[in-house]
DOMI-144152 format. One record per residue (C-alpha): x, y, z. Coordinates in Angstrom, 3 decimals, decimal comma, padded with zeros to 6 digits. Layout:
<rogus>
{xx = X | yy = Y | zz = Z}
...
</rogus>
This chain:
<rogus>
{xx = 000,000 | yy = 000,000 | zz = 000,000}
{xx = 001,183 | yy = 003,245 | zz = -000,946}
{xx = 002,607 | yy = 005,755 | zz = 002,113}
{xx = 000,727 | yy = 008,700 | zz = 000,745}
{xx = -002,711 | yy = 006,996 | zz = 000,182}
{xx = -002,785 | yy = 005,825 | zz = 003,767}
{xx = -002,201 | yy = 009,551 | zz = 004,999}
{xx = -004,011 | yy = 011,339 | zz = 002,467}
{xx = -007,026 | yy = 010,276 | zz = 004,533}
{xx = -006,237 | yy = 011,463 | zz = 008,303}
{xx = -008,690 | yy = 014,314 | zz = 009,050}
{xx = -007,164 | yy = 017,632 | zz = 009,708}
{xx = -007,638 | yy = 017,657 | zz = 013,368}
{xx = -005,702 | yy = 013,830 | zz = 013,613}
{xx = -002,999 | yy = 014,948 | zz = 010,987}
{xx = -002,152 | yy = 017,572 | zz = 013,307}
{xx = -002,144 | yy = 015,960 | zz = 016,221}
{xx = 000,344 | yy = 013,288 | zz = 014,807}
{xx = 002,610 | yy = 016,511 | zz = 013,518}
{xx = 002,586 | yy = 017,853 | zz = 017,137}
{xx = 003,434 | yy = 013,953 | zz = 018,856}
{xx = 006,298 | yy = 013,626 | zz = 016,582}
{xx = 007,967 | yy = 017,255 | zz = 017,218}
{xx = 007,182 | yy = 017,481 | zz = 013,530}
{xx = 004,984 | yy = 020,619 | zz = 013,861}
{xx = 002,545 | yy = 023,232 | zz = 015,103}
{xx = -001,074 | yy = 022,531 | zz = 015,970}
{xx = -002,119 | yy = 024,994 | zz = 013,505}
{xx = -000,012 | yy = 023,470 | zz = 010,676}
{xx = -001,926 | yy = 023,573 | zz = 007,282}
{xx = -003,572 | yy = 020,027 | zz = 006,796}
{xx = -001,769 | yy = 019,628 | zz = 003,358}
{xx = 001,576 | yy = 020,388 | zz = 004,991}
{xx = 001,297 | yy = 017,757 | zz = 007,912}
{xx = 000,700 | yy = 015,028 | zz = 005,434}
{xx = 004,420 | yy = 016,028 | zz = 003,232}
{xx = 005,855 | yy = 016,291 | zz = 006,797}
{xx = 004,265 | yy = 012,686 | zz = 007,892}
{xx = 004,985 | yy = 011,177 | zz = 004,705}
{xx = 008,725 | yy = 012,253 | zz = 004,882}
{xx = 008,970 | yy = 011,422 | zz = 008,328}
{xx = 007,914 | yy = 007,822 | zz = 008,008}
{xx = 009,553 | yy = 006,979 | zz = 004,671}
{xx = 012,462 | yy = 007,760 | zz = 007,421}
{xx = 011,514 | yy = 005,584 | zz = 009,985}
{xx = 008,690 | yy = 003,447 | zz = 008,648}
{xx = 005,434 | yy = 002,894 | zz = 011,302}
{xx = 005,579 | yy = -000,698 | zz = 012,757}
{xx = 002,921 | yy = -002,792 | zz = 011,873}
{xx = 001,978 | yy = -005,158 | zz = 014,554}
{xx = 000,070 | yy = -008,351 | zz = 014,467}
{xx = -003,331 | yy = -009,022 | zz = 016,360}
{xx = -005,175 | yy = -012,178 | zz = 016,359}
{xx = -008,676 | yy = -012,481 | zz = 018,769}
{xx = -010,764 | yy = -015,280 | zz = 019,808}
{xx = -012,392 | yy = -017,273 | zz = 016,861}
{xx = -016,408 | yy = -017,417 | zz = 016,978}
{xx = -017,397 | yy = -021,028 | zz = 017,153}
{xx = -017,374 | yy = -023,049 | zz = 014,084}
{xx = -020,792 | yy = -023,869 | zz = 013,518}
{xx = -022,280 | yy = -020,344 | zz = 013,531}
{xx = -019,097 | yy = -019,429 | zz = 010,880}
{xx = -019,807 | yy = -022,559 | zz = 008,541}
{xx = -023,358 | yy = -021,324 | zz = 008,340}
{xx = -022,624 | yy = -017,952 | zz = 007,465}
{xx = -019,937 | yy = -018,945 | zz = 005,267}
{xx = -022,797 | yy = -021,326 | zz = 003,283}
{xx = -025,245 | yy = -017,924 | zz = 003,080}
{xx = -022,825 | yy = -016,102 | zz = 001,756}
{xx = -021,334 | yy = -018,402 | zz = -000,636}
{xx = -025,093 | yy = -018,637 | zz = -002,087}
{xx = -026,422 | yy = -015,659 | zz = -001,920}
{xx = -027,439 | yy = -014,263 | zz = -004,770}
{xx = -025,680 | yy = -010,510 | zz = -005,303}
{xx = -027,103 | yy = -008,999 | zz = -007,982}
{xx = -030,911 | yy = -009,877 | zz = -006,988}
{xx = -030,333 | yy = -007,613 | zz = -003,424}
{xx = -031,088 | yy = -004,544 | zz = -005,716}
{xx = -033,452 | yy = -002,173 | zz = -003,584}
{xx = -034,847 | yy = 000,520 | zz = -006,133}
{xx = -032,893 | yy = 003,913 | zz = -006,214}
{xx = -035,946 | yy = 005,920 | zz = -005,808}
{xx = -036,588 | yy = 005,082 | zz = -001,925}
{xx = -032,922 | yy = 005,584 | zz = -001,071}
{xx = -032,025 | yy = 007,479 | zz = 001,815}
{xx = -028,960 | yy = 008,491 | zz = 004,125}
{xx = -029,951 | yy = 005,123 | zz = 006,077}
{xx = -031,096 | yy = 003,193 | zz = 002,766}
{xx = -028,876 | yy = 002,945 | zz = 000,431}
{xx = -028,601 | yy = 001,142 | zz = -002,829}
{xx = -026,390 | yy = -002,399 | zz = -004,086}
{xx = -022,821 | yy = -001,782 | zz = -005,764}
{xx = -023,450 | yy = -005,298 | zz = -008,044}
{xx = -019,966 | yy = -004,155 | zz = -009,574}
{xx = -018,396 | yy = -004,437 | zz = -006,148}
{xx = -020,436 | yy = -006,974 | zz = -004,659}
{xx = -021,548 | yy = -005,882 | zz = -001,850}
{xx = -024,500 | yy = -004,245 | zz = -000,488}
{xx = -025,309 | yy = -002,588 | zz = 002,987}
{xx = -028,964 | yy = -002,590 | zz = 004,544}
{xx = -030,916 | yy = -000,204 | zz = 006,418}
{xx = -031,554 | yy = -000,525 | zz = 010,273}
{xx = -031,019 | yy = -003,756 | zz = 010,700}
{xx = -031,872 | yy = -006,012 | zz = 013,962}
{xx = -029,176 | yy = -005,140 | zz = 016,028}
{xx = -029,272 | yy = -005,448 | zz = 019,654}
{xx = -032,702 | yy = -004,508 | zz = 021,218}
{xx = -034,449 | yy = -003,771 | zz = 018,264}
{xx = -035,544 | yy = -003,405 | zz = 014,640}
{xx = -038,317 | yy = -006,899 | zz = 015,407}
{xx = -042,145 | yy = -006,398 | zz = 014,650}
{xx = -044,537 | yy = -008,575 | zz = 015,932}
{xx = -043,767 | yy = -011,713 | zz = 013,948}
{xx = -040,101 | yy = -011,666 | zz = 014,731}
{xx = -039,348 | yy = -009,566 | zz = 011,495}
{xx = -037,389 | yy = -006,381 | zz = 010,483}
{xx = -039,785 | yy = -004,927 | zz = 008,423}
{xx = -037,976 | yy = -002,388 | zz = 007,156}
{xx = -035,344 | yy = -005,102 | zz = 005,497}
{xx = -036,848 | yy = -007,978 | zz = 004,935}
{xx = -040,285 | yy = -007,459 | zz = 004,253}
{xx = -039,640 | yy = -004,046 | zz = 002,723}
{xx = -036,994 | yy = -004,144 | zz = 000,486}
{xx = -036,422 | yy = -007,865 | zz = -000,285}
{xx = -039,021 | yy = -009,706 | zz = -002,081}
{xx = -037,782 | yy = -012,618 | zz = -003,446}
{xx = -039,147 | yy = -015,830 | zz = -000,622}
{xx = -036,363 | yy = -017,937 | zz = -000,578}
{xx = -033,343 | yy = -015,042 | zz = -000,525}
{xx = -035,572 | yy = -012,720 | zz = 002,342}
{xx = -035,104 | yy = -016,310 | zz = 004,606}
{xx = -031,304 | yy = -016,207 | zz = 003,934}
{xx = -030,873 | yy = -012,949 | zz = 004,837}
{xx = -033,082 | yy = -013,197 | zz = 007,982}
{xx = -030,963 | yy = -016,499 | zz = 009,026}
{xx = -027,938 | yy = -014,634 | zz = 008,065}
{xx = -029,061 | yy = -011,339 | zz = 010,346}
{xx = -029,864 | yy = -013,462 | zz = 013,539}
{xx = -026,022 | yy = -014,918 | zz = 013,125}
{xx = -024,929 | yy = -011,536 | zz = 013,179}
{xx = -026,150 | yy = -010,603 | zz = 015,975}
{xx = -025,707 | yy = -014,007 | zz = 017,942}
{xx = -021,903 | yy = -012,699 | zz = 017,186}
{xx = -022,787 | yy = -009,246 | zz = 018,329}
{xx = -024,301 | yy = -010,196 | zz = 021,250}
{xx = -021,523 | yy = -012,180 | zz = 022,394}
{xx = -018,954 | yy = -009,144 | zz = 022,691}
{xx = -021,886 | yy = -007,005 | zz = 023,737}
{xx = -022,006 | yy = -004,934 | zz = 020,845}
{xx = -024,635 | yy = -002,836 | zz = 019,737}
{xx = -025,350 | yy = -001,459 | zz = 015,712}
{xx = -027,646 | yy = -000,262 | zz = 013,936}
{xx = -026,724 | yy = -001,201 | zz = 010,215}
{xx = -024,933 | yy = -004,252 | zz = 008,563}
{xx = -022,222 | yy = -004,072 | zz = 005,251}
{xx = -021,267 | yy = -007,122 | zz = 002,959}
{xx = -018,602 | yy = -007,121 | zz = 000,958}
{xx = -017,530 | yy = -010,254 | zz = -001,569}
{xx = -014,265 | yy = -009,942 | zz = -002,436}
{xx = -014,175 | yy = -005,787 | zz = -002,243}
{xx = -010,408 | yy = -003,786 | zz = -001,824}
{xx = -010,741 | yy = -001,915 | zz = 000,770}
{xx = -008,139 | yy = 001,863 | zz = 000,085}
{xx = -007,380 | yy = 003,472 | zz = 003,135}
{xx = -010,087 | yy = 005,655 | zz = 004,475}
{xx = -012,013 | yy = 006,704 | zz = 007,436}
{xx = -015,531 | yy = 006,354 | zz = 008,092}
{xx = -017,655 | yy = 009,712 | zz = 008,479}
{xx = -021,472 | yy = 008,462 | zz = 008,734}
{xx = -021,676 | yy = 006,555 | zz = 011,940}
{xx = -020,656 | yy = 007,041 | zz = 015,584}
{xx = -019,142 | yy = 004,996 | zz = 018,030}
{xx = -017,075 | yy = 001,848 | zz = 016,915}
{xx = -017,378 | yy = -000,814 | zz = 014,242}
{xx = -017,183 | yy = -003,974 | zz = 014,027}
{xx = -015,413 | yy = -006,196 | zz = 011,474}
{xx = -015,425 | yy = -009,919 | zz = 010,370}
{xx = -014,278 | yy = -011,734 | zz = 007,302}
{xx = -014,936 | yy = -014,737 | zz = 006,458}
{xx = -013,786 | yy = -017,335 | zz = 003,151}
{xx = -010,760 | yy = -019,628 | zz = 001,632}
{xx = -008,405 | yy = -016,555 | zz = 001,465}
{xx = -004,953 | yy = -015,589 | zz = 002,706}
{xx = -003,742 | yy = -012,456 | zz = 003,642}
{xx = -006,010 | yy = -009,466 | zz = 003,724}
{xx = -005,578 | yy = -008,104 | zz = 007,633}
{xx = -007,405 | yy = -004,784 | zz = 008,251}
{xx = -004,755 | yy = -001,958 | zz = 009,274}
{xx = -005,605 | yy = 000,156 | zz = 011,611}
{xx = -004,183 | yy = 003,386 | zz = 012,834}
{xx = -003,793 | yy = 003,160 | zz = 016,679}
{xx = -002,704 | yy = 006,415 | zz = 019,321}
{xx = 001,014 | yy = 006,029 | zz = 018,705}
{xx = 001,628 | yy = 007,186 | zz = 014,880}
{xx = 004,223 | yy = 005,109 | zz = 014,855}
{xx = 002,196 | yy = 001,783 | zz = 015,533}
{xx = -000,283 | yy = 000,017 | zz = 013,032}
{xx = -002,327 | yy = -002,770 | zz = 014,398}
{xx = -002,988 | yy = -005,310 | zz = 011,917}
{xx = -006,071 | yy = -007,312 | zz = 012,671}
{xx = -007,137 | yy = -010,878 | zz = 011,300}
{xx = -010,869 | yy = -010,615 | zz = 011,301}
{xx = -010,709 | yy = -014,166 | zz = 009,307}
{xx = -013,657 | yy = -015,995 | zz = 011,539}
{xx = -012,335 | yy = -013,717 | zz = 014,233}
{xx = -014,250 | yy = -010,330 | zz = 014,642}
{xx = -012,813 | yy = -007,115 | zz = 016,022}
{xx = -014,487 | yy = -003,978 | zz = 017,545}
{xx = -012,270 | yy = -000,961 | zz = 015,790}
{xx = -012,551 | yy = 002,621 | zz = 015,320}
{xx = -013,750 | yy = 003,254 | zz = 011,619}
{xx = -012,847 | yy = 007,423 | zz = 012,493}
{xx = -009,328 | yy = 006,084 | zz = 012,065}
{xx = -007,683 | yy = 006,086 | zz = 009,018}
{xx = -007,635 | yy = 001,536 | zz = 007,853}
{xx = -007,227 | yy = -000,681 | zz = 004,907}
{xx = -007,418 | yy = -003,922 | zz = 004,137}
{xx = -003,689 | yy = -005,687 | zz = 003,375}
{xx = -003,915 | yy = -007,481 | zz = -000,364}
{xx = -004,698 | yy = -011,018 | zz = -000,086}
{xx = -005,818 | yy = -013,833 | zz = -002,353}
{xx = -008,985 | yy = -016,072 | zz = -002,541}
{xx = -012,403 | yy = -015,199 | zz = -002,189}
{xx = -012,922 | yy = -013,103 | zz = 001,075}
{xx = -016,143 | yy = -011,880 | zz = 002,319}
{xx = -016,666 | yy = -009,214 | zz = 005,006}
{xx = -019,133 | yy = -007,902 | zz = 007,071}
{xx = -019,381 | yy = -004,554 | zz = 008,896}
{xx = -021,810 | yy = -003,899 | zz = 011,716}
{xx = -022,050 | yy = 000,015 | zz = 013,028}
{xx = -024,520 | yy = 002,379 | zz = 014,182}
{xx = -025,063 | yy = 005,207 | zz = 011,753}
{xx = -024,976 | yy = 008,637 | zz = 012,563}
{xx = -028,796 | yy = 010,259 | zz = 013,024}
{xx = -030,005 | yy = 012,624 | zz = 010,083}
{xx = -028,779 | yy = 016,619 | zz = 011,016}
{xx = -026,138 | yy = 015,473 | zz = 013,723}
{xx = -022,428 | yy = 017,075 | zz = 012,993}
{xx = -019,384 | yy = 014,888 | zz = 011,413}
{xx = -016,887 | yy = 014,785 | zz = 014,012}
</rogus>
């Protein structure tokens, strides 16, 4: 990954904040100019990049999520454009992946018959793939519920390259997972020391990260799926 694409991202208030922590600069140093200063800084001494590895979820919840995914038809999740909204938005069939709407979460998003009606009755009409998806939400949030983590909104990718970027429409943290027959593809993270990356294996392992960081996911090889849970930010509310 290229130096300069994974600072051209930092938001102005972070890329200062790393020019002041490395002696590099003052707090009111342009944004443009921190990011020459950080990229000459750490082509001089490069960040390091270290390794982190958390508990696997159990196999049988993984297989069946794995199965979902490896049949679930892409380019019929196609919501029309014309009922889009900030929280609604619509499939990327060229990327393969898709993100939903308020999705069940913890605590929510059920009507009486166990549904999310805004998902699966709503927007997915097709019998047989609105099941999938419904057996494929309650697994999310089996895993959710396990590290006590609440969201409001689920993102699938199949086999997506993730640049570096930051995330600016949700609040609080995320939460990542990959799963497939793949090797390689950590997700980098920046961390509070610029000099330390943490490089997460989310393969049937999920991590709880902060998406208002600057990450990427490594290069790898195979067919890798991913899924992001977070809570997006309400309509009107500032970008931090």
């Amino acid at each position: 990954m290229d130096l300069r694409s994974e600072l051209s991202c930092l938001p102005t208030q972070q890329a200062r904040a790393r020019v002041v922590a490395l002696g590099l600069g003052a707090p009111s140093t342009p944004r443009s100019k921190c990011i020459e200063k950080l990229v000459e800084h750490f082509l001089a001494v490069p960040r390091s990049i270290v390794p982190v590895e958390g508990p696997k979820i159990p196999m049988k919840a993984y297989r069946r999520m794995l199965s979902l995914l490896d049949h679930l038809p892409f380019e019929l999740i196609n919501p029309p454009v014309a009922k889009r909204t900030g929280r609604l938005r619509a499939v990327s069939v060229s990327s393969q992946s898709f993100s939903l709407g308020t999705t069940i979460g913890i605590g929510g998003g059920f009507d009486a018959d166990g549904y999310n009606t805004r998902i699966v009755k709503d927007r997915i009409k097709h019998p047989v793939l609105r099941a999938m998806l419904t057996v494929l939400w309650d697994l999310l949030a089996e895993v959710a519920a396990g590290l006590g983590f609440s969201y409001t909104t689920a993102y699938v990718n199949k086999s997506f390259s993730c640049a570096p970027h930051v995330d600016r429409n949700n609040v609080g943290p995320s939460l990542a997972m990959s799963l497939g027959r793949f090797t390689g593809g950590r997700l980098v993270c920046e961390t509070d020391d610029p000099q330390v990356l943490l490089a997460h294996r989310t393969q049937r392992r999920p991590v709880v990260f902060d998406g208002h960081r600057p990450h990427w996911v490594q290069p790898y090889k195979g067919t890798r799926y991913s899924v992001i849970l977070y809570t997006v930010r309400p309509r009107g509310s500032p970008q931090e």
